[in-house]
C-alpha positions, 0 to 999 in steps of 0.5 A, a space after each residue: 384582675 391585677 387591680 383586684 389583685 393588688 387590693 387583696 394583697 394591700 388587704 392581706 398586709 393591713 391585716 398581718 401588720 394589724 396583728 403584728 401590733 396585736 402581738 406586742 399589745 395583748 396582755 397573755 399567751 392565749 390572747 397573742 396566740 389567738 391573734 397570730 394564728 386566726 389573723 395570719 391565716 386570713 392575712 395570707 390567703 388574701 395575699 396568696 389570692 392577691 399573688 395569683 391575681 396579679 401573676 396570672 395563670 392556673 398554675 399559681 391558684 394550684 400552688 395557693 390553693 395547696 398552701 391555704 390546705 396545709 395552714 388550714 390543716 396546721 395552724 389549729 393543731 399549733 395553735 392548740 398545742 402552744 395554747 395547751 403549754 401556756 396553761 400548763 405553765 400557768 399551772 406549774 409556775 402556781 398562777 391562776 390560769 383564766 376562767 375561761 381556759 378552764 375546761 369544766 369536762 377535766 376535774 382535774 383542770 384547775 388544779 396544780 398538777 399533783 407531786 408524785 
C-alpha cells in the first residue's frame, strides 16, 4: 500500500507543478484560472489519497474524504466568481471580451456596461 501511496502523492505533485507553469504560460485570466482550479483539485486528491495510503488507518480517509467534499463544493462557485470578475473587467476597462465568455442567453453580455 505505501508504494501505491507514494505513486499517487508523486502523481499529485507532477500534476500541481504542471499547472504552476500553466499559470505563468496561458495567455488571460479565464485560461489561468481553468488551470488552477481543475487541475489543483486533481492534484490534491491524488496526494491526499497518497497521504492516506501511506500513513495508513480510517481515520486518515475520513479526514480526506471531508477535504475532497469542501474543494469539490468550493473551488466551482470560486472559480465562477473570479472568472465572472475577469469578464467585467474586461468589459469596464473597453477590451473585447473572448467569444467564447459571451453568454448568447444575456443580450446584455457583450455590450459595455451602460452609464447611469
Amino acid at each position: 500500500m505505501s508504494t501505491l501511496g507514494i505513486v499517487l502523492t508523486v502523481a499529485g505533485l507532477i500534476v500541481l507543478m504542471i499547472a504552476a507553469v500553466g499559470l505563468f504560460l496561458l495567455p488571460d485570466a479565464l485560461t489561468r484560472q481553468h488551470a488552477a482550479t481543475k487541475s489543483v483539485t486533481l492534484a490534491l486528491v491524488l496526494t491526499l489519497c497518497g497521504a492516506a495510503l501511506v500513513a495508513g488507518g480510517p481515520g486518515w480517509w475520513w479526514r480526506v474524504g471531508v477535504i475532497v467534499a469542501l474543494l469539490v463544493s468550493t473551488l466551482p462557485v470560486a472559480s465562477h466568481m473570479l472568472g465572472r470578475a475577469a469578464l467585467q473587467e474586461s468589459l469596464a476597462s473597453g477590451q473585447p471580451p473572448p467569444p467564447e465568455s459571451i453568454d448568447t442567453a444575456d443580450p446584455d453580455a457583450g455590450s459595455p456596461p451602460r452609464a447611469g
